[in-house]
Backbone as CSV, one residue per row, in Angstrom:
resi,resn,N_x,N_y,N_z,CA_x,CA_y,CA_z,C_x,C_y,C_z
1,UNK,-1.387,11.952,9.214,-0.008,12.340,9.415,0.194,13.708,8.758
2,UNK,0.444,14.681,9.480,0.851,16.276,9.029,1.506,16.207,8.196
3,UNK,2.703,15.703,8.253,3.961,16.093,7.464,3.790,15.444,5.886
4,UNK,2.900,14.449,6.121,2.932,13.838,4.586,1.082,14.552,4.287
5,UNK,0.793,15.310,4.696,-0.856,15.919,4.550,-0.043,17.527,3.607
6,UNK,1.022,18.017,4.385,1.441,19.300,3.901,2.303,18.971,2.794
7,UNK,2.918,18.091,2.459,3.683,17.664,1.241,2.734,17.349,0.099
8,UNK,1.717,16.603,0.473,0.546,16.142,-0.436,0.256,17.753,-1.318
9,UNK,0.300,18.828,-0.287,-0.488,20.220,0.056,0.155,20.590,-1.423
10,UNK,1.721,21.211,-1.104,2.385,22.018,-1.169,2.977,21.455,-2.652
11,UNK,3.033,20.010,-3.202,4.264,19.726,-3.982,2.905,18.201,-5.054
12,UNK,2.001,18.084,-4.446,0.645,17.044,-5.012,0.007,17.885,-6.347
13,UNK,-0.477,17.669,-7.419,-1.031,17.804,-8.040,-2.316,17.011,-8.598
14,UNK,-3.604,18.036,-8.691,-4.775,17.517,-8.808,-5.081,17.304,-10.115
15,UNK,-5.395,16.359,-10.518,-6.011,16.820,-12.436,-7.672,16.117,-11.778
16,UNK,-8.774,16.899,-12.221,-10.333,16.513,-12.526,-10.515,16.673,-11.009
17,UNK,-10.752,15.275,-10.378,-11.370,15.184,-9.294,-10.904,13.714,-8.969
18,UNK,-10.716,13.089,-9.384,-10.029,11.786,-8.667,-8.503,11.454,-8.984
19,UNK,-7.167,12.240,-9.868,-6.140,11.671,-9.864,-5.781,13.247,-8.792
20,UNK,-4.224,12.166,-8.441,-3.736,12.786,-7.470,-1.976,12.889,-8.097
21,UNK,-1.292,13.530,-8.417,-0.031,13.075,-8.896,0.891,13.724,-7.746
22,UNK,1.977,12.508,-7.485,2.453,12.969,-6.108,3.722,12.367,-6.196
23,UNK,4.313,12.773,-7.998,5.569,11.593,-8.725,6.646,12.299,-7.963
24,UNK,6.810,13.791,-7.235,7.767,14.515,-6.928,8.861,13.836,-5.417
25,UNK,7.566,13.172,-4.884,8.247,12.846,-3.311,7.913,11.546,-2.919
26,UNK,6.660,10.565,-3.550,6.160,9.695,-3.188,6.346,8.405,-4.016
27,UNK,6.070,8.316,-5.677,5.871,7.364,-6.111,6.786,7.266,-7.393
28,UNK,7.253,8.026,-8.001,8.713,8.512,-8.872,9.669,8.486,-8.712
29,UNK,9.904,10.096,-7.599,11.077,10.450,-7.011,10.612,9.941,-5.694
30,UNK,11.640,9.334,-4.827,11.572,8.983,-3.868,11.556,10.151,-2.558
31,UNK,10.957,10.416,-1.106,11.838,11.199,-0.090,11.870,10.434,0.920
32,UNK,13.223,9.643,0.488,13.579,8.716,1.651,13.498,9.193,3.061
33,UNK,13.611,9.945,3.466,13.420,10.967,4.967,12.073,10.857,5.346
34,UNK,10.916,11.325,4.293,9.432,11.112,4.589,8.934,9.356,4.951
35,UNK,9.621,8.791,3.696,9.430,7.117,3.923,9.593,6.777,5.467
36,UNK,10.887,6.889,6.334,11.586,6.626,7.028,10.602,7.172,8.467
37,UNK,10.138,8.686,8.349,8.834,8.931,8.817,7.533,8.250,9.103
38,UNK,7.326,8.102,7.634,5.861,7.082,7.625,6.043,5.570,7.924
39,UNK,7.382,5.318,8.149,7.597,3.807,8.724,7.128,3.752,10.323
40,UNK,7.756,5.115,10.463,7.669,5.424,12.045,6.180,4.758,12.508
41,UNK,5.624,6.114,12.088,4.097,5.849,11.850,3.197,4.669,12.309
42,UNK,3.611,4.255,10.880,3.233,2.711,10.878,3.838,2.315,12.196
43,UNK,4.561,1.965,12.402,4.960,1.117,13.833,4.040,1.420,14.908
44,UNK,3.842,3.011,15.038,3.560,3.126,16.152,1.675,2.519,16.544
45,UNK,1.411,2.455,15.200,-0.143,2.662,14.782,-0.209,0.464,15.124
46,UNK,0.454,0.186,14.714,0.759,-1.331,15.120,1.377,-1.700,15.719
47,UNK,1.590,-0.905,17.121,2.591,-1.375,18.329,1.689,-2.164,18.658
48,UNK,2.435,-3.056,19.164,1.881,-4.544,19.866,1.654,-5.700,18.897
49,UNK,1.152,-5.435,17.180,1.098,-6.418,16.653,1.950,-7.025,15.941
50,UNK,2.220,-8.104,15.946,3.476,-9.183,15.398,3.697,-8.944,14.118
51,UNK,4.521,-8.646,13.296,5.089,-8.490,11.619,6.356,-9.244,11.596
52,UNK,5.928,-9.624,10.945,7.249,-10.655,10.277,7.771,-10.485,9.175
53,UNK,6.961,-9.843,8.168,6.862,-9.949,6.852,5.781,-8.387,6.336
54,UNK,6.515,-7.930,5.131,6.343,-6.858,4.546,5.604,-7.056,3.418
55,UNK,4.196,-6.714,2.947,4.159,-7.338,1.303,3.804,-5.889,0.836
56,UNK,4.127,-6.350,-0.771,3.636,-4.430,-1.507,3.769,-4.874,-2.420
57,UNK,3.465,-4.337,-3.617,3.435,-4.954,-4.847,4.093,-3.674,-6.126
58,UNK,4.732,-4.790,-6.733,5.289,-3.433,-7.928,4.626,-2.302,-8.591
59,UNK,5.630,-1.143,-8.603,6.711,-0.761,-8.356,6.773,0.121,-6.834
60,UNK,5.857,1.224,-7.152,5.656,2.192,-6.483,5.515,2.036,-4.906
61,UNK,5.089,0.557,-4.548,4.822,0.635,-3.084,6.305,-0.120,-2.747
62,UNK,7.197,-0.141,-3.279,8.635,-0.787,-2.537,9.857,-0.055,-1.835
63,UNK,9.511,1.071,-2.333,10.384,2.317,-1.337,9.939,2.373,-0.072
64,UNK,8.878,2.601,-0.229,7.925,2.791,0.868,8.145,1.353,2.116
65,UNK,8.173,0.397,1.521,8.083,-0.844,2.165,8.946,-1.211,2.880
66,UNK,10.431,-0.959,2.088,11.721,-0.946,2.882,12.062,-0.250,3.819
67,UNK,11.636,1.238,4.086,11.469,2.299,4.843,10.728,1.063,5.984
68,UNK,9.376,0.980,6.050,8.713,0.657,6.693,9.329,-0.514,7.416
69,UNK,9.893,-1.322,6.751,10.859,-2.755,7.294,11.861,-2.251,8.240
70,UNK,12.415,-1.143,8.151,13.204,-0.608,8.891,12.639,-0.525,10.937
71,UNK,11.457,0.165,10.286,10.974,0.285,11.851,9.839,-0.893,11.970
72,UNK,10.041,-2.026,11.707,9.604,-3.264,12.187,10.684,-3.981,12.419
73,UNK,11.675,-3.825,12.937,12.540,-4.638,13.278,13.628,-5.372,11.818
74,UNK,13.843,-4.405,10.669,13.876,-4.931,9.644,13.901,-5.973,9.058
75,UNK,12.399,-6.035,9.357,11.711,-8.262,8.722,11.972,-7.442,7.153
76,UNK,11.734,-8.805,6.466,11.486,-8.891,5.032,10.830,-8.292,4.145
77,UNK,11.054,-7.781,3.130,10.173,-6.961,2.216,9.994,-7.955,1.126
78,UNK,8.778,-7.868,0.973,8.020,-9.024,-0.403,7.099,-8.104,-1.241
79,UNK,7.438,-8.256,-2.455,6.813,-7.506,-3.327,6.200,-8.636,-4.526
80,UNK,4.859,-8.471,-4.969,4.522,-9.262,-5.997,4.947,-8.501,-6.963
81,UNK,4.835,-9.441,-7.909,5.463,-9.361,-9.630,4.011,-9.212,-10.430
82,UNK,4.349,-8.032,-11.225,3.004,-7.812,-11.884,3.690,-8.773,-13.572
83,UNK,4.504,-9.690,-13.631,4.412,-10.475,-14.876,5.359,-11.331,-14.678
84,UNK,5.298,-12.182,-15.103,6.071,-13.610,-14.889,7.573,-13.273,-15.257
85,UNK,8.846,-13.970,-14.583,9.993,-13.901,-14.946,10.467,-15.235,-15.239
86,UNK,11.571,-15.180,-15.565,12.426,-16.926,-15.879,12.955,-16.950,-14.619
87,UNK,12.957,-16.568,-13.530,13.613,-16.733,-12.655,12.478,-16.982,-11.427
88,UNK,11.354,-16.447,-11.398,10.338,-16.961,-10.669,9.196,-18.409,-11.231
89,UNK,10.233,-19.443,-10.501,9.779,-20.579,-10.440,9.117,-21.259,-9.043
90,UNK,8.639,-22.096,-9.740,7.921,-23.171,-8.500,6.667,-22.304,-8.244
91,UNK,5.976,-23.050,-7.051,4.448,-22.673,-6.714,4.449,-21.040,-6.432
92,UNK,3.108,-21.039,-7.327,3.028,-19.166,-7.261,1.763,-18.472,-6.394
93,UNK,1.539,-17.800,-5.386,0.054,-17.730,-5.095,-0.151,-15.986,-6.079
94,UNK,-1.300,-16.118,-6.617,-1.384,-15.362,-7.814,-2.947,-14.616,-7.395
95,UNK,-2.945,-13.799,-8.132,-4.313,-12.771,-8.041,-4.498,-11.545,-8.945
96,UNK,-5.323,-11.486,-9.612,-6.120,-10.501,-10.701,-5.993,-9.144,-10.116
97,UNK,-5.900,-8.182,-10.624,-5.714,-6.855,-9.988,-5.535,-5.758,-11.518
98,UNK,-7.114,-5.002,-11.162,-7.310,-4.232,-12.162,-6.757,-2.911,-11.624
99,UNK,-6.105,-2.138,-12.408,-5.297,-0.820,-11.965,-5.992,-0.045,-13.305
100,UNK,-6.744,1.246,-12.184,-7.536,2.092,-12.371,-6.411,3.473,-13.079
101,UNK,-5.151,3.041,-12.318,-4.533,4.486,-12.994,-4.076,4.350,-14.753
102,UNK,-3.966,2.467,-14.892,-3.747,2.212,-16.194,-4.419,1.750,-16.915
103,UNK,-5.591,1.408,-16.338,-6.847,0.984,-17.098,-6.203,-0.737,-17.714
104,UNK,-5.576,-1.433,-16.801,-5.275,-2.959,-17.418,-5.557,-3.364,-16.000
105,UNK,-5.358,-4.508,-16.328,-5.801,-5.923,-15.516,-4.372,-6.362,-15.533
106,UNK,-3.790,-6.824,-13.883,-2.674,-7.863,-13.950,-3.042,-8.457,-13.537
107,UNK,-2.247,-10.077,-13.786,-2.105,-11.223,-12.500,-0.356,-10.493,-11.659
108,UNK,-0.519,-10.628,-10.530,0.222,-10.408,-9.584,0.324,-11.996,-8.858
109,UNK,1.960,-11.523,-8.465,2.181,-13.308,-7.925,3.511,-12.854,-6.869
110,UNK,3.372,-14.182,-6.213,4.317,-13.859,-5.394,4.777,-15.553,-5.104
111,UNK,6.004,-16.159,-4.789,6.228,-17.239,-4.802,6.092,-17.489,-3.684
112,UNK,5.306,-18.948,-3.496,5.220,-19.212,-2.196,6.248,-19.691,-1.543
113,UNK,7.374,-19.288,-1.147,8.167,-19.602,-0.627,8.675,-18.779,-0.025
114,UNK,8.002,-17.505,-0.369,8.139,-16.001,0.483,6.947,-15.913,1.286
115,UNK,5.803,-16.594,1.641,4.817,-16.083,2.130,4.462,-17.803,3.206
116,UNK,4.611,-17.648,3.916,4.238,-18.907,4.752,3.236,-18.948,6.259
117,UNK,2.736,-20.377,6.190,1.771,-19.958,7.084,1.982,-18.833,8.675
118,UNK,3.340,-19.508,9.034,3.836,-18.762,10.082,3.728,-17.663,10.158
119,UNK,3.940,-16.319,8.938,3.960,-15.454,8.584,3.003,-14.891,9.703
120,UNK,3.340,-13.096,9.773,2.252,-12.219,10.308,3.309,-11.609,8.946
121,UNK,1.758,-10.702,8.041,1.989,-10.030,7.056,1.639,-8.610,7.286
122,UNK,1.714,-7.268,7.091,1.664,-6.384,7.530,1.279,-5.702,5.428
123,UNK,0.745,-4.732,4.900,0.649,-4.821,3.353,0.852,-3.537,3.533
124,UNK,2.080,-2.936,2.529,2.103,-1.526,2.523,2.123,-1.135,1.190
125,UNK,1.095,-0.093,1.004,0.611,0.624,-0.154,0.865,1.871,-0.459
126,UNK,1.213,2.227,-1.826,1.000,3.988,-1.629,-0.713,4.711,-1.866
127,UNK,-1.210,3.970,-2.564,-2.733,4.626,-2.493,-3.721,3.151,-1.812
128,UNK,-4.586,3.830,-1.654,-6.042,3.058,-1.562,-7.236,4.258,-2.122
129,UNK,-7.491,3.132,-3.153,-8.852,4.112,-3.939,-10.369,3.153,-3.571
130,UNK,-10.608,2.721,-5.412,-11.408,1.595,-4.943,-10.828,0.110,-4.407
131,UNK,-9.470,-0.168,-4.120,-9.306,-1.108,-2.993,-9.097,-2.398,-3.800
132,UNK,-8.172,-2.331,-5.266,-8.556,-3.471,-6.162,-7.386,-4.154,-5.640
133,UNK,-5.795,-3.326,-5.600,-4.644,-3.807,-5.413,-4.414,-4.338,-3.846
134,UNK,-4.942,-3.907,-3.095,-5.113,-4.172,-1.981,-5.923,-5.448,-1.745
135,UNK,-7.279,-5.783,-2.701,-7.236,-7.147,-2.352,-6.476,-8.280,-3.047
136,UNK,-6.119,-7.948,-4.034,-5.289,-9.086,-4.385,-4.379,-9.180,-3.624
137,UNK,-3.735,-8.174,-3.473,-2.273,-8.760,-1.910,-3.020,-9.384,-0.948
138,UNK,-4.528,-8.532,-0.094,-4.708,-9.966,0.853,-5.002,-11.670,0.574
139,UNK,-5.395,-11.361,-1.288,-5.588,-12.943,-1.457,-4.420,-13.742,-2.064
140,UNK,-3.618,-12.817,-1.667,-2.065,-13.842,-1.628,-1.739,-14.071,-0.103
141,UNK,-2.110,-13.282,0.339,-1.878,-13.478,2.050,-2.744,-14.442,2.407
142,UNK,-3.991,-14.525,2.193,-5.171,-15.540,2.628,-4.433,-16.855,1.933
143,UNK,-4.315,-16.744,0.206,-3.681,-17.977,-0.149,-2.508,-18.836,0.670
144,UNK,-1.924,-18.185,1.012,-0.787,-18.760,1.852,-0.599,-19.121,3.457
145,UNK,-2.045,-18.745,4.003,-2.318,-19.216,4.943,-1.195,-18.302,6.212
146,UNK,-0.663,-17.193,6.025,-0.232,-16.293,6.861,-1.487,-15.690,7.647
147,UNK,-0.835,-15.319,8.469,-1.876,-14.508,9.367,-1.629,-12.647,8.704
148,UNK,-2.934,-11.862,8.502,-2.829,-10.563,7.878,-2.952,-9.938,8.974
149,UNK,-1.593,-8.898,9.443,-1.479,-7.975,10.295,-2.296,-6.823,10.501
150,UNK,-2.687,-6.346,9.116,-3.152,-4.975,8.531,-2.563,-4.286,7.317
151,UNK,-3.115,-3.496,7.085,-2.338,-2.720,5.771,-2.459,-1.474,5.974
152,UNK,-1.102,-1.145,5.526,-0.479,0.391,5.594,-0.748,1.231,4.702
153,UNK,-1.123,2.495,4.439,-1.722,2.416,3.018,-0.781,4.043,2.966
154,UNK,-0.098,4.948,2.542,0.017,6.022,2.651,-1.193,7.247,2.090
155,UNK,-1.973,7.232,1.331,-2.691,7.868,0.748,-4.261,7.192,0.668
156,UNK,-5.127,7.584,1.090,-6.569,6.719,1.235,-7.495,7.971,0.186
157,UNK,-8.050,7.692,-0.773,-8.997,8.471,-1.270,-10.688,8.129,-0.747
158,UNK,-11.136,8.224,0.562,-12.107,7.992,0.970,-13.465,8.351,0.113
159,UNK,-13.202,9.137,-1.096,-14.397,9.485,-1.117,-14.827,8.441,-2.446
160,UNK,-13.891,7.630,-2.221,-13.766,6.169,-3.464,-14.569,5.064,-2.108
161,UNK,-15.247,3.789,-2.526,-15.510,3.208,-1.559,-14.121,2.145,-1.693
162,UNK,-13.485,2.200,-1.702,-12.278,0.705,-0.969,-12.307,0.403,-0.122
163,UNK,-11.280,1.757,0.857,-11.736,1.485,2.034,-12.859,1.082,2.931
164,UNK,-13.558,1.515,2.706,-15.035,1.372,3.533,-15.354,0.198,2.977
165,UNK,-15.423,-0.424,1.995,-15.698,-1.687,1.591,-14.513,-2.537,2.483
166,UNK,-13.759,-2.861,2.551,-12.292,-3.547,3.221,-12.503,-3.442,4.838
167,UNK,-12.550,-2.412,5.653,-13.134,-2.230,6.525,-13.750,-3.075,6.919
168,UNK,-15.692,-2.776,6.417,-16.878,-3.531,6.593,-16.553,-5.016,6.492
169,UNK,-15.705,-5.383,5.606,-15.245,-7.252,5.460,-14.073,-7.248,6.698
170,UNK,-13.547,-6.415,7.724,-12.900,-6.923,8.644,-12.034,-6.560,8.837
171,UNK,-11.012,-5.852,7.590,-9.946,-5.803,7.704,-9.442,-4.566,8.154
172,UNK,-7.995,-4.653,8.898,-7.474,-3.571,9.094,-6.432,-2.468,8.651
173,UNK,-7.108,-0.930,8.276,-6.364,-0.602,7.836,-5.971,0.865,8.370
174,UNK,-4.373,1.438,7.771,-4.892,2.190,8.838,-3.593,3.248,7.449
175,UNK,-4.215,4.056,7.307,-3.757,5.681,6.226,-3.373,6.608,6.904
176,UNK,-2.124,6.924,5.906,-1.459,8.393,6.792,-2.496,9.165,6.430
177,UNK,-2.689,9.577,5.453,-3.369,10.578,4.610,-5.090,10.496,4.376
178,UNK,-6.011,10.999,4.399,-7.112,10.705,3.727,-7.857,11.996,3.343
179,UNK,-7.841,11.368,2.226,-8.492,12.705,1.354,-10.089,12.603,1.355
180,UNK,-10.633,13.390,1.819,-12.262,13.336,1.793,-12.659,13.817,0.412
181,UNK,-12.184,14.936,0.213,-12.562,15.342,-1.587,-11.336,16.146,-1.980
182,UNK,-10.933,16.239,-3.372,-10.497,16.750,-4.015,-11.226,17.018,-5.440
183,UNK,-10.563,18.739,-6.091,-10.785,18.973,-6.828,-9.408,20.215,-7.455
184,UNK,-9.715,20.338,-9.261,-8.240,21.267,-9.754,-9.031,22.977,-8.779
185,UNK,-10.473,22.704,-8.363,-10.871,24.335,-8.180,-10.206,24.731,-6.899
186,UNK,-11.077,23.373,-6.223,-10.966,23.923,-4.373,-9.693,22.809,-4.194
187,UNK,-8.802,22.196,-4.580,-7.713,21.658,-3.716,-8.197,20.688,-3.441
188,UNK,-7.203,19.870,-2.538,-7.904,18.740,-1.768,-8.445,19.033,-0.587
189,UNK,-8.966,18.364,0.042,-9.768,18.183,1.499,-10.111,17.092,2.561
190,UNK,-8.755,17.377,3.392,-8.396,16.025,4.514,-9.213,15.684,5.454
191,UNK,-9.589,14.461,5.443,-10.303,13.634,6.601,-9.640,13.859,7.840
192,UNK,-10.194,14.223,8.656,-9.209,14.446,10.096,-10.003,13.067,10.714
């Protein structure tokens, strides 16, 4: 997707060779206009397949998600909980998920009472690196016996294996963005 490839461009910041900081329009500050865009997107990239249901997981992928709910017919947005509340009771389908940008380990959960077999789940992300957060959402989706639509990912760092690992096991995914390499010398460098 151009428009979110030249924003990445113009307003993204590189530190080393694998972070990407993109707090200005994407995962901080919101640009509801771009979201609303990349919902588009998404739709069009999954015309024909059934969504019922939105999953993303806290914080950063829920702007994004609602946007995206918009141009699915605005089904439901479900977000897992990266820590238990007093208010999330009853059966939980739960999953381990190590986050590379914070160097911790969560359990992520989502109550089953949001996720049902009927379900077609659709998973929208703001990154895909090595692909940790992404499987725990499908093994809340698998747990619950929904059918997995695909996952939306806005940002793919290909030159991480996630993707290509996720892929090769079946699944479908499909990135506005993919970065083949980045660096602070030469910039980034998009997968066409």
């Amino acid at each position: 997707m151009k428009l979110l490839e030249e924003r990445i461009r113009r307003e993204g910041t590189v530190i080393g060779t694998e972070i990407l900081k993109v707090g200005d329009f994407l995962n901080q500050q919101m640009d509801v206009a771009l979201f609303r865009e990349m919902g588009r997107e998404w739709r069009r990239l999954y015309e024909g397949v059934p969504v019922t249901k939105i999953l993303t997981i806290e914080a950063s992928g829920i702007g994004m998600a609602c946007l995206a709910a918009e141009a699915f017919d605005d089904c439901p947005v479900v977000f897992a909980k990266k820590s238990k509340t007093s208010n999330l009771s009853g059966g939980l389908y739960t999953a381990k998920v190590h986050s590379f940008t914070h160097n911790v380990t969560n359990e992520i959960m989502v109550s089953r009472k949001y996720l049902q077999p009927e379900d077609h789940v659709l998973i929208v992300d703001d990154f895909l690196a090595s692909g940790e957060a992404l499987r725990g959402l499908i093994s809340l989706v698998e747990q619950s016996g929904a059918e997995l639509a695909g996952c939306a990912i806005a940002i793919e760092k290909c030159f991480q294996s996630g993707g290509d690992d996720l892929r090769k096991a079946g699944y479908r995914i499909e990135s506005l963005a993919k970065i083949r390499s980045m660096s602070e010398e030469r910039g980034i460098v998009f997968d066409n």
